[in-house]
C-alpha positions as protocol buffer text, in pm:
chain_id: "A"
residue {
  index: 1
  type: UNK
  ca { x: -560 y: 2323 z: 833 }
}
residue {
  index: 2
  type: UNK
  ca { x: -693 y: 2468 z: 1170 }
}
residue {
  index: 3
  type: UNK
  ca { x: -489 y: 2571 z: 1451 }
}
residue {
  index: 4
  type: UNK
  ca { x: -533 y: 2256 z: 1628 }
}
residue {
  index: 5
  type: UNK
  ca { x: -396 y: 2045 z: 1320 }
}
residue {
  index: 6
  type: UNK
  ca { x: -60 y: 2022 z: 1472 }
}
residue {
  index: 7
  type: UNK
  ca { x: -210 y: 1947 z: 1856 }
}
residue {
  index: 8
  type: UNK
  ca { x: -386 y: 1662 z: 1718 }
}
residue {
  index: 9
  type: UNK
  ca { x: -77 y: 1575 z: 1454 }
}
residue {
  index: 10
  type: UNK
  ca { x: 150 y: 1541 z: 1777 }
}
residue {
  index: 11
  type: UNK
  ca { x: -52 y: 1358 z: 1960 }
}
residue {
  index: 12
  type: UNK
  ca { x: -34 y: 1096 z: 1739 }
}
residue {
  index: 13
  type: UNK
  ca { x: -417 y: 1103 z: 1502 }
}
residue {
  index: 14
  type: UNK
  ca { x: -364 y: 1050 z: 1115 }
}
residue {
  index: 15
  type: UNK
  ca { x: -504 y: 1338 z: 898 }
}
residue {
  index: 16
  type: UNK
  ca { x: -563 y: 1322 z: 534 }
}
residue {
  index: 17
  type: UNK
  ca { x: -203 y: 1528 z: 508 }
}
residue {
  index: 18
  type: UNK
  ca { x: -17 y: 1321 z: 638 }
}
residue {
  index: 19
  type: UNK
  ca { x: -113 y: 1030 z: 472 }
}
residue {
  index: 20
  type: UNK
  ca { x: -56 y: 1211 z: 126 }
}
residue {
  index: 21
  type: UNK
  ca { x: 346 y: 1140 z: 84 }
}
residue {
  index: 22
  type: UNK
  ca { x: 498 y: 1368 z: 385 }
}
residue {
  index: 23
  type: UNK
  ca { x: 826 y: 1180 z: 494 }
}
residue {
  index: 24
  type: UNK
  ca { x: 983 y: 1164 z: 769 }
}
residue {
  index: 25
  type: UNK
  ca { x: 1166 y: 1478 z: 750 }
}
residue {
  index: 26
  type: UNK
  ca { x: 879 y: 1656 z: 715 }
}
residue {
  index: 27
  type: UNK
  ca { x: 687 y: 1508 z: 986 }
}
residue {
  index: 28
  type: UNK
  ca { x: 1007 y: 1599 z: 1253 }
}
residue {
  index: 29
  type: UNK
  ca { x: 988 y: 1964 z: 1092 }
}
residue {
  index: 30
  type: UNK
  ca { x: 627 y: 1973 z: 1184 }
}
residue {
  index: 31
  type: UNK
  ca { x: 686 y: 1829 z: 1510 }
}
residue {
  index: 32
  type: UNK
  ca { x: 986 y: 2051 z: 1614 }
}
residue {
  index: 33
  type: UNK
  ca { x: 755 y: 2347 z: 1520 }
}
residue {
  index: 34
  type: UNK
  ca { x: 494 y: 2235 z: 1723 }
}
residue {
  index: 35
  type: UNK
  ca { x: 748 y: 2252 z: 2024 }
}
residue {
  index: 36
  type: UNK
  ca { x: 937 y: 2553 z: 1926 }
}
residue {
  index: 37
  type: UNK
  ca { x: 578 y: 2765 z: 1924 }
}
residue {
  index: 38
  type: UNK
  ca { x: 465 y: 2609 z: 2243 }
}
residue {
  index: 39
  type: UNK
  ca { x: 813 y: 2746 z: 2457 }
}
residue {
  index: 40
  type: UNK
  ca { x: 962 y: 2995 z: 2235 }
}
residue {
  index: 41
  type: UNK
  ca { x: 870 y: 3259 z: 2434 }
}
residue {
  index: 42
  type: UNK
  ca { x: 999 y: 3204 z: 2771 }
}
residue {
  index: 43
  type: UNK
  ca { x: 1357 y: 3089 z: 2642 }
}
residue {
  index: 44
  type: UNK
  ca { x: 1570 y: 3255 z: 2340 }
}
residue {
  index: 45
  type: UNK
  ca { x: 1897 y: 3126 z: 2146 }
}
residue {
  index: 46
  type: UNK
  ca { x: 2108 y: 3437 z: 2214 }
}
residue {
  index: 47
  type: UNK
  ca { x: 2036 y: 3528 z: 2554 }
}
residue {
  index: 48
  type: UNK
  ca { x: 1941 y: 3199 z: 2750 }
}
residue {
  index: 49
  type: UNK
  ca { x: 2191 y: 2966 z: 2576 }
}
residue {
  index: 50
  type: UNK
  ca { x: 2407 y: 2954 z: 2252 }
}
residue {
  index: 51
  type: UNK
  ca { x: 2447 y: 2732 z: 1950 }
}
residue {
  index: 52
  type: UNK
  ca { x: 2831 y: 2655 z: 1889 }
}
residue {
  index: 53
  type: UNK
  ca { x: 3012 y: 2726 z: 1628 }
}
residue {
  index: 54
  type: UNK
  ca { x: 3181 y: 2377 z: 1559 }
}
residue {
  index: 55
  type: UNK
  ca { x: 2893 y: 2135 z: 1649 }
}
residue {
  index: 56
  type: UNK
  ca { x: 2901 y: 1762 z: 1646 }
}
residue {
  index: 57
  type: UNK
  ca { x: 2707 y: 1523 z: 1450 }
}
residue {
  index: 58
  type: UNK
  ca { x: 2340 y: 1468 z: 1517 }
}
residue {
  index: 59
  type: UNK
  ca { x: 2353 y: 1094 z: 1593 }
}
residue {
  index: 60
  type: UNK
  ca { x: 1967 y: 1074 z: 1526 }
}
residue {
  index: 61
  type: UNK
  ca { x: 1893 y: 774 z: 1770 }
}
residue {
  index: 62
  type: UNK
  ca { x: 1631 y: 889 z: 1969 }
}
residue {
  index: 63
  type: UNK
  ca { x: 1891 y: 982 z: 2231 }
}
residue {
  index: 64
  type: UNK
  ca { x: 1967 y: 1367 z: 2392 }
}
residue {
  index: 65
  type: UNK
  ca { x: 2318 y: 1368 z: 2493 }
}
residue {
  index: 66
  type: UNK
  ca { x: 2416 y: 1599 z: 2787 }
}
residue {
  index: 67
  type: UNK
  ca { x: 2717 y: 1683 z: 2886 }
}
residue {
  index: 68
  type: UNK
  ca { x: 2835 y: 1888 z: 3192 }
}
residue {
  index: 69
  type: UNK
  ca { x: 3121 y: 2024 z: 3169 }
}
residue {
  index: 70
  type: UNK
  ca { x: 3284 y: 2086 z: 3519 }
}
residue {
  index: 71
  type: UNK
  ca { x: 3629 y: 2090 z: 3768 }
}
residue {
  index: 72
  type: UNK
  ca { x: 3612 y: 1973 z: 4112 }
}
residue {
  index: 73
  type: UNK
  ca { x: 3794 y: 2246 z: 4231 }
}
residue {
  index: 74
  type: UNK
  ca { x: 3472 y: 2484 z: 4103 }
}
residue {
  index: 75
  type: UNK
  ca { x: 3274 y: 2581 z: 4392 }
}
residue {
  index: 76
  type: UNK
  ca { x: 2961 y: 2632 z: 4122 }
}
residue {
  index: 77
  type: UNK
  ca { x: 3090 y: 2279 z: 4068 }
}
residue {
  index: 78
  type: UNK
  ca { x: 3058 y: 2192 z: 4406 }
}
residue {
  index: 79
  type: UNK
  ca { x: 2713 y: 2351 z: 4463 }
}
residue {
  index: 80
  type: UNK
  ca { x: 2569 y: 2196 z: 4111 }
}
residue {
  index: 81
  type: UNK
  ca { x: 2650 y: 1861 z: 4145 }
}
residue {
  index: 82
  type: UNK
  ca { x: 2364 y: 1718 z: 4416 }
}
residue {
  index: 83
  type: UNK
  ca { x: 2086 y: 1941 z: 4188 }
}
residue {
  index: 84
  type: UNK
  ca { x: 2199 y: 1747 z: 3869 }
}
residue {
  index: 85
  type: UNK
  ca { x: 2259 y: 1423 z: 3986 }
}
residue {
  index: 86
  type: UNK
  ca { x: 1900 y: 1473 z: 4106 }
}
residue {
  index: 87
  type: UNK
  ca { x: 1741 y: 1605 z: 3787 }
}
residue {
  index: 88
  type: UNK
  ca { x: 1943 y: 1338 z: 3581 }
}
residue {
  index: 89
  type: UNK
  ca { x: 1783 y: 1056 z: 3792 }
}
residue {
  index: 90
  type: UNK
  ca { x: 1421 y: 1201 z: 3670 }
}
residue {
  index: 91
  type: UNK
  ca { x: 1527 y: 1178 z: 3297 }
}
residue {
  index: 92
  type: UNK
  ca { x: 1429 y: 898 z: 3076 }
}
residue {
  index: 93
  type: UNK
  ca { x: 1607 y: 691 z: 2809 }
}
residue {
  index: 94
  type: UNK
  ca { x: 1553 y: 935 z: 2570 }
}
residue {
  index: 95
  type: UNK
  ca { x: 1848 y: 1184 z: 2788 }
}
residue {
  index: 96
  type: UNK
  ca { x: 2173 y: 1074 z: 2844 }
}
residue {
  index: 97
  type: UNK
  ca { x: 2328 y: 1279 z: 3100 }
}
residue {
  index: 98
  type: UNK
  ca { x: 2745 y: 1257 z: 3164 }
}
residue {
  index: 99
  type: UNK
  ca { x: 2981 y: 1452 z: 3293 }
}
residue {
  index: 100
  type: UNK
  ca { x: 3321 y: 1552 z: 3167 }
}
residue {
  index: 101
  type: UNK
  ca { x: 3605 y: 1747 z: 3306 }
}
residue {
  index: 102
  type: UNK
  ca { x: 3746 y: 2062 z: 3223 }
}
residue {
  index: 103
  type: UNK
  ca { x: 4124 y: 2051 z: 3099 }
}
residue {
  index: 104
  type: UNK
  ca { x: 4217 y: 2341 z: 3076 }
}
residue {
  index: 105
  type: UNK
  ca { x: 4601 y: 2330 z: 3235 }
}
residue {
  index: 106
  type: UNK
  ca { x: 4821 y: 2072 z: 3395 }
}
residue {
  index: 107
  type: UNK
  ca { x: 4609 y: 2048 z: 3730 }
}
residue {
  index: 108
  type: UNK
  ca { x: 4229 y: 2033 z: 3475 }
}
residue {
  index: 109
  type: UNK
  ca { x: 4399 y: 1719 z: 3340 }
}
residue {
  index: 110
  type: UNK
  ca { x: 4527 y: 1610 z: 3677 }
}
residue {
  index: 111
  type: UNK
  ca { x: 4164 y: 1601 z: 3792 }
}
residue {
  index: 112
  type: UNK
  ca { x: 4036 y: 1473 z: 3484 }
}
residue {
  index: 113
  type: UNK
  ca { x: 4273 y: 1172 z: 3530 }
}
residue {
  index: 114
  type: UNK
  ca { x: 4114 y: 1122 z: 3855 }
}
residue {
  index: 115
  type: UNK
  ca { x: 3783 y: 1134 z: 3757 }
}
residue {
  index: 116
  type: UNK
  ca { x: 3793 y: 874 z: 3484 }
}
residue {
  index: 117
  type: UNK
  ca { x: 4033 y: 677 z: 3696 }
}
residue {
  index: 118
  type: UNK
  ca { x: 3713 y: 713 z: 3970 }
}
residue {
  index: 119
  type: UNK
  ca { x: 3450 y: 616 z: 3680 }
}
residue {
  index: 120
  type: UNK
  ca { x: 3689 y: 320 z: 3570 }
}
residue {
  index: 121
  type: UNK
  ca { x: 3747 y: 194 z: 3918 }
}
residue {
  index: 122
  type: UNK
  ca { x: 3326 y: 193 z: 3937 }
}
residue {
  index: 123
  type: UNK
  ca { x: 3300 y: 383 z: 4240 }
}
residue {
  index: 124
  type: UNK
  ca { x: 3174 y: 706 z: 4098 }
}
residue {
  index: 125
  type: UNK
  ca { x: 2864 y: 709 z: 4333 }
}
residue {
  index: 126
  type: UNK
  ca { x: 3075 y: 790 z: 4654 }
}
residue {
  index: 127
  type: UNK
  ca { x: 3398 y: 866 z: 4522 }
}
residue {
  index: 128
  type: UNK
  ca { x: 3298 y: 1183 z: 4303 }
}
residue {
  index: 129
  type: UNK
  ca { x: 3147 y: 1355 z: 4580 }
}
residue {
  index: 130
  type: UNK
  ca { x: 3420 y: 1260 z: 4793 }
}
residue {
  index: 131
  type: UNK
  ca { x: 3623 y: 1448 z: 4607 }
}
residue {
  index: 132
  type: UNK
  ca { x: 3464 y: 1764 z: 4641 }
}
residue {
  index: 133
  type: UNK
  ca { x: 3427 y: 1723 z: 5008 }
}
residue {
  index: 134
  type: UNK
  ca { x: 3804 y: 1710 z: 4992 }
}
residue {
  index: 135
  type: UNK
  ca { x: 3834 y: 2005 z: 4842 }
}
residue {
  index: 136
  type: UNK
  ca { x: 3553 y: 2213 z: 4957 }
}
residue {
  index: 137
  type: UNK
  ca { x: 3563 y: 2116 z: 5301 }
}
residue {
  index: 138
  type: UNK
  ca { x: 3868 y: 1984 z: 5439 }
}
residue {
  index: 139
  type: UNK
  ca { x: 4163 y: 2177 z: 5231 }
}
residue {
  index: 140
  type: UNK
  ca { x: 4294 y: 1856 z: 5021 }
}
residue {
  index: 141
  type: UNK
  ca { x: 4323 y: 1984 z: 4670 }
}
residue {
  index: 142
  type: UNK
  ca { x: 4483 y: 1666 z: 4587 }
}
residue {
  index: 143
  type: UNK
  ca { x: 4720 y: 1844 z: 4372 }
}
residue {
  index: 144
  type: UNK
  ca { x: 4951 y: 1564 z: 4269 }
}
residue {
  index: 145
  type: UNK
  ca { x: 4924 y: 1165 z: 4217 }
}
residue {
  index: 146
  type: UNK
  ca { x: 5070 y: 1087 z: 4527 }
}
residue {
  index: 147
  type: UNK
  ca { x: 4782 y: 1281 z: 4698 }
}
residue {
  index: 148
  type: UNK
  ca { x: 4550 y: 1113 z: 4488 }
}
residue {
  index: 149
  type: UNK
  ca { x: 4629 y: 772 z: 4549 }
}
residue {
  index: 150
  type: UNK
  ca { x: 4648 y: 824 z: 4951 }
}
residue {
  index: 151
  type: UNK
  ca { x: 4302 y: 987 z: 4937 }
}
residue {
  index: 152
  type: UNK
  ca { x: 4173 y: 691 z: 4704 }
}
residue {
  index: 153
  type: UNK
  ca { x: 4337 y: 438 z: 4968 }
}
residue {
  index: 154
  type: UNK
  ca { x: 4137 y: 593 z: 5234 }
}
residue {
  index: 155
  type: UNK
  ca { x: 3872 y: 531 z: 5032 }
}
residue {
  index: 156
  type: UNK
  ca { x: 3899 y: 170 z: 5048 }
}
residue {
  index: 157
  type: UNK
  ca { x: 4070 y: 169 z: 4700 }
}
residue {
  index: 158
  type: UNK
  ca { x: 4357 y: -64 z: 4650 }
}
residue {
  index: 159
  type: UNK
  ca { x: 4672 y: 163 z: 4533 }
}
residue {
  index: 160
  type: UNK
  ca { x: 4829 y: -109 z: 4305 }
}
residue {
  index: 161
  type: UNK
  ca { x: 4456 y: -134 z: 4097 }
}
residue {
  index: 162
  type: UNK
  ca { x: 4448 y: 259 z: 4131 }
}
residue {
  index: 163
  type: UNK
  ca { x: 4799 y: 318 z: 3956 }
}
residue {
  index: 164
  type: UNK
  ca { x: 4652 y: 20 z: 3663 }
}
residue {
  index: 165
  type: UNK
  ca { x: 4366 y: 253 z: 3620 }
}
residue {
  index: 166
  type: UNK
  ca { x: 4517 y: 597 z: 3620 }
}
residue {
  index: 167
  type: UNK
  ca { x: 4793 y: 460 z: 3380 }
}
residue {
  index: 168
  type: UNK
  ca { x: 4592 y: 301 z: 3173 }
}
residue {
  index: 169
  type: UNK
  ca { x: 4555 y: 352 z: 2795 }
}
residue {
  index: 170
  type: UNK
  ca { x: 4144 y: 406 z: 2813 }
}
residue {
  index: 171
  type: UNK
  ca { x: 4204 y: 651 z: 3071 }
}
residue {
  index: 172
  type: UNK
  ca { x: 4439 y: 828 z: 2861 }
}
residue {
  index: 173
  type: UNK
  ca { x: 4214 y: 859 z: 2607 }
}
residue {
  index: 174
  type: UNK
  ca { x: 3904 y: 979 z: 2737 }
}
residue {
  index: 175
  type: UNK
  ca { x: 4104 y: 1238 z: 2895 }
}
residue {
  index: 176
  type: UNK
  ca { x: 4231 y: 1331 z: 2532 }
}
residue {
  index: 177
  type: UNK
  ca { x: 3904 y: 1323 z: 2413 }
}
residue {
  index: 178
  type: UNK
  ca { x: 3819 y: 1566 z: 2696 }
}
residue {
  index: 179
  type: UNK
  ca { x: 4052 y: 1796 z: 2595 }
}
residue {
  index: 180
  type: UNK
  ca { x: 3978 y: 1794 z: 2263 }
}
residue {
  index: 181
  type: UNK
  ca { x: 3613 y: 1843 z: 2331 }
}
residue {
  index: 182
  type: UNK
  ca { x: 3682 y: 2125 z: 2579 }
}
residue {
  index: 183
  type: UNK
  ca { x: 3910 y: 2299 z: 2306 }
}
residue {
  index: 184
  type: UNK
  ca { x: 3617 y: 2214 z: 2050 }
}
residue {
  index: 185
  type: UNK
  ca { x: 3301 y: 2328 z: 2278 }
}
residue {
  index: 186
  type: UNK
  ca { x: 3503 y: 2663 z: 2373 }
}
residue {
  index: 187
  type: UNK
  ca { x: 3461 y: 2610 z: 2708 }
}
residue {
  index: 188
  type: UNK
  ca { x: 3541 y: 2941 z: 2926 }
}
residue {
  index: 189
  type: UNK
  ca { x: 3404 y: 2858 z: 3225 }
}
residue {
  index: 190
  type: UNK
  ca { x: 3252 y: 2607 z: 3426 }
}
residue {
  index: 191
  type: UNK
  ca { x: 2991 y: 2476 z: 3539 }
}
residue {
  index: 192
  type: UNK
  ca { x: 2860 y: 2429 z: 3170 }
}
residue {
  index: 193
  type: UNK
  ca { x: 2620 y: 2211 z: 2997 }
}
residue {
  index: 194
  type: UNK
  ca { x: 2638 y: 2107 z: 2633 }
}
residue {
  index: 195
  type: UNK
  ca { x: 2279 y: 1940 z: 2470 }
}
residue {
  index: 196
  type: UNK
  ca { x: 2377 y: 1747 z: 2167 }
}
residue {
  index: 197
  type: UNK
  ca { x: 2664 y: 1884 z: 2130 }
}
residue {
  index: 198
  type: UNK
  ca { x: 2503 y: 2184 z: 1924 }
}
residue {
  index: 199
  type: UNK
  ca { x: 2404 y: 2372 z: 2253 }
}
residue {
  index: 200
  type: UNK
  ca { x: 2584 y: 2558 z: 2547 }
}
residue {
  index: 201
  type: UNK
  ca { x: 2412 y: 2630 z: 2842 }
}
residue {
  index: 202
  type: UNK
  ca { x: 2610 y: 2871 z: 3106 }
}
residue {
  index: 203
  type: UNK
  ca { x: 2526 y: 2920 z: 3481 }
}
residue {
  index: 204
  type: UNK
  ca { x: 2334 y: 3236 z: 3432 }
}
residue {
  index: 205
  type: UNK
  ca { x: 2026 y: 3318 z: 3717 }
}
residue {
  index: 206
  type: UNK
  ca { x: 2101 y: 3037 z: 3912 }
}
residue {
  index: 207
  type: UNK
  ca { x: 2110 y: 2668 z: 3908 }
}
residue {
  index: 208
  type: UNK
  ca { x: 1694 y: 2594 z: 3893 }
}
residue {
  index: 209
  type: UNK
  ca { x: 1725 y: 2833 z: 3587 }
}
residue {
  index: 210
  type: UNK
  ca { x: 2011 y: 2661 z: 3414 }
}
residue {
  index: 211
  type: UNK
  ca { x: 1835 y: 2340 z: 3428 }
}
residue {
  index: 212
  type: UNK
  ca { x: 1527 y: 2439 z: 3298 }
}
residue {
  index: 213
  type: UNK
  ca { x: 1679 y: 2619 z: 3033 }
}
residue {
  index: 214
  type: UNK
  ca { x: 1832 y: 2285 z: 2953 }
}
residue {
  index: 215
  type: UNK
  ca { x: 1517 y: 2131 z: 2946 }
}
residue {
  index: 216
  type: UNK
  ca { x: 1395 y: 2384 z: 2666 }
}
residue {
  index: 217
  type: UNK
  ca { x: 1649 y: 2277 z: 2496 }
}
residue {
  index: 218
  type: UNK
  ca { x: 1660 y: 1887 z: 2551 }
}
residue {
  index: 219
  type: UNK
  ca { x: 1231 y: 1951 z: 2357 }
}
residue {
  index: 220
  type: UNK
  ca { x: 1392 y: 2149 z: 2130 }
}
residue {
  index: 221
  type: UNK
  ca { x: 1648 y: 1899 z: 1999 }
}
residue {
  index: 222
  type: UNK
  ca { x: 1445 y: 1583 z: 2063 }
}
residue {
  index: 223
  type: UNK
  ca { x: 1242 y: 1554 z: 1768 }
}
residue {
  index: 224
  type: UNK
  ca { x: 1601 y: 1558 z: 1532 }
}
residue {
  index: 225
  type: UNK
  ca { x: 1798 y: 1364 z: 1797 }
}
């Protein structure tokens, strides 16, 4: 067919090809071609970001999943998180942006523990950023439970629902399942960002560069998501 063949195929027009028995695996190939051509060049698996070596399952939904890995006592952290709680705000349904927490050692999980106890409490808009205030600005690593649940008080929190949340047996478990995903992602360093769980995107060149090099890879993946 002519060059434009797979312009026009993406865009949606029938061609005699298509209609002769390709399926749908063939069509996505096609697709994900088209894409791969049209951005290849400015971003390359090996330098700008790296496949990993225990991937999960494609869930094939229609859905991107990103994860950013991070610690609130990160400064890149710190500096990150406005800049990708803005770009996740101008993503559609097809990207689902979340954030987990590094666990790396006993103070990791500590944090962790806060952060889902945070996202369980349903306060995540103030609270998270509160957080790194604490740290970043004023000195309060929050370095044990007791400091956690004073800061949290200040924060309008009631301690007795606090201590329910941070005990609790879903917030034990997603910070399992963090840990296990940290150990499984090989997470060195943070910030990272994770596209489908088949990607890793580190903060190389900057934060504007590490987003857009997400975004290569969020058109990459979407035509197999």
């Amino acid at each position: 067919p002519p060059p434009s063949f797979f312009l026009q195929a993406h865009a949606g027009l029938r061609y005699p090809l298509w209609s002769r028995g390709l399926g749908d695996v063939y069509k996505r190939q096609f697709l994900l071609l088209t894409i791969s051509i049209s951005v290849a060049s400015e971003y390359k698996l090996g330098r700008d970001y790296g496949s990993l070596s225990r991937p999960l399952p494609v869930k094939e939904d229609g859905v991107v999943d990103v994860v950013e890995v991070f610690w609130y006592g990160c400064g890149h952290c710190f500096n990150l998180a406005p800049v990708t709680a803005k770009w996740a705000k101008q993503q559609d349904e097809s990207v689902n942006y979340q954030k987990m927490p590094v666990t790396w050692g006993p103070i990791h999980q500590l944090h962790a523990k806060l952060f889902y106890t945070i996202e369980a409490l349903g306060v995540g808009e103030t609270a998270h950023s509160a957080v790194f205030t604490a740290m970043h600005k004023e000195g309060n690593f929050l370095a044990s439970e007791g400091a956690i649940l004073e800061f949290l008080e200040r924060l309008g929190m009631d301690r007795s629902e606090t201590i329910k949340y941070m005990n609790s047996f879903s917030v034990r478990q997603k910070v399992k399942r963090a840990i296990e995903l940290s150990k499984q992602f090989k997470v060195t360093a943070t910030p990272m960002i994770f596209v489908d769980g088949q990607y890793r995107i580190e903060a190389k060149g900057g934060h504007s560069k590490m987003l857009k090099v997400v975004d290569h890879v969020i058109a990459l993946q979407k035509p197999i998501s």
